[in-house]
N, C-alpha and C positions, 0 to 999 in steps of 0.2 A: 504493500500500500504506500510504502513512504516513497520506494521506487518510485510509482507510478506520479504520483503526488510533484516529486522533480522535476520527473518530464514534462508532466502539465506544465507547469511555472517555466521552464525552459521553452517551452512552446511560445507562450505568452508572452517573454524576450524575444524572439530571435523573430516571431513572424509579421511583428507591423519593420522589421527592415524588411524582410523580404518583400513585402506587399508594396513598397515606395514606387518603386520601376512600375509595377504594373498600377499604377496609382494615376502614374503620369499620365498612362496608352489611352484610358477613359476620353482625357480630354481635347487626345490629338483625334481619335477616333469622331468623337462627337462634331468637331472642327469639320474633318473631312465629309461627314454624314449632314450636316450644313451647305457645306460647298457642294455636293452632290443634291440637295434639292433646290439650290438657288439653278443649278444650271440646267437642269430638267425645267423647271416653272419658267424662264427664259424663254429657252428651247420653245417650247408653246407657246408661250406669247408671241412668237416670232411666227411661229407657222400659224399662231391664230390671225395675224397682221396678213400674212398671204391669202388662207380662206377670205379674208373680206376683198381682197384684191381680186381675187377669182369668181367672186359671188357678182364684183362687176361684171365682169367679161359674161359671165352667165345674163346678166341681167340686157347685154350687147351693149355696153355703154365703152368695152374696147375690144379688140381681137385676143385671141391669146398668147398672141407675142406681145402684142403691148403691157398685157399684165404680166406677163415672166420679165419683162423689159423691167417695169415697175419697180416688181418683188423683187428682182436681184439690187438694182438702184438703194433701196430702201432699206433690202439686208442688208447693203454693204454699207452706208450711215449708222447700223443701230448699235450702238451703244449700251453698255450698263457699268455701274464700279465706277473703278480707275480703269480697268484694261479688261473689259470682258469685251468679246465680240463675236459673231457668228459668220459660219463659212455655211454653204451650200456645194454637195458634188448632185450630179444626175446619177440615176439608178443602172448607168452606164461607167460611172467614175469620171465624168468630166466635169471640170471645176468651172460653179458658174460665179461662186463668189469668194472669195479668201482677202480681206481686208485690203481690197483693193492692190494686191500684186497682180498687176499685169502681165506676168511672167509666165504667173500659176493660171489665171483665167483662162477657160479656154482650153487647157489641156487633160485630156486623160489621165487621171493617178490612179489608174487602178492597180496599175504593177509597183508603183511607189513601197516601200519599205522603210521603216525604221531601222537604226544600228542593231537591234536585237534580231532583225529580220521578218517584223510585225508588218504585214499587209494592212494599215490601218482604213485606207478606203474602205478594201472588199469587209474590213471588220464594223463600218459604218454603214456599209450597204445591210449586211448580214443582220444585224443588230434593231434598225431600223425596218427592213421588211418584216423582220418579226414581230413588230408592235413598239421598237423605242429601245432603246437599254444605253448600258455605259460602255465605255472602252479605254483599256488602259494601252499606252502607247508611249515612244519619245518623239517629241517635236521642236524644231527649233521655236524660241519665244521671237517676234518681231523684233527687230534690230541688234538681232545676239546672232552668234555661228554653231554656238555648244548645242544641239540635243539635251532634252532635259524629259524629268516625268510629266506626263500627263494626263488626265481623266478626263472624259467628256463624253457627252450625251446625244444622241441623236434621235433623230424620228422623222417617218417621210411624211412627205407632203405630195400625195399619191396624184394630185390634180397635175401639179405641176411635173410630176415624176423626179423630184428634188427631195436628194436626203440632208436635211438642217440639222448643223449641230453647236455647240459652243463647249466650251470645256474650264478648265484648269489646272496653273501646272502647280506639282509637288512641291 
């Protein structure tokens, strides 16, 4: 009994150190689990901004190149934060908007790769024909060269045959 009794009490020492570390995880978890429903609610509001765009063209108030004309124009203005923003590829992997690099516009990424060898396109096409989800990937941040972590969220926008996403990096 006294045995036992020590260990109890040694237990009672030794385990609020061990619990410190994972004390921290709580709150970086919670952080990330934030930042993952900010970019989802985004996400949507951005494809909700398209539907109204397309509900024109439905309604013949333009063609529907002028409303993809529109919605990409508009995606590529929208904002949120400091540095959030939203890209668009086609359900083909062609880029109709990326923060306005002209570089990227316009071209197929569907063979694109990350340094890990991450097809992140075909993993936002994938993702998105399914109903929406996340995708973890590396991407260069705007006016850096390094590859860095990133999560982001996507979901089509089936009128347009545009997969919309926004993310953030680790």
């Amino acid at each position: 009994m006294k045995r036992l009794l020590m260990t109890a009490c040694a237990l009672f020492l030794i385990v609020p150190f061990l619990c410190v570390p994972a004390g921290a995880q709580p709150e970086k978890q919670k952080n990330l689990l934030s930042q993952d429903v900010l970019i989802k609610s985004e996400v949507e509001t951005a494809v909700s901004m398209l539907q109204a765009i397309f509900a024109k063209h439905q309604q013949g108030e333009m063609t529907l190149e002028q409303a993809k004309k529109l919605g990409a124009d508009l995606l590529r203005e929208l904002k949120y934060g400091t540095d959030g923003y939203f890209w668009a590829d086609t359900t083909e992997g062609v880029n109709v908007v990326l923060y306005g690099r002209k570089d990227v516009e316009g071209r197929n990424r569907l063979e694109d790769t990350d340094q890990k060898g991450t097809f992140y396109v075909k993993e936002f096409i994938s993702k998105a024909k399914a109903g929406g989800g996340y995708v973890d990937y590396l991407f260069t941040k705007k006016g850096q060269t390094a590859q860095q972590q990133k999560r982001s969220y996507v979901l089509l926008f089936e009128q347009f045959g545009w997969v919309v996403g926004s993310g953030y990096y680790r």
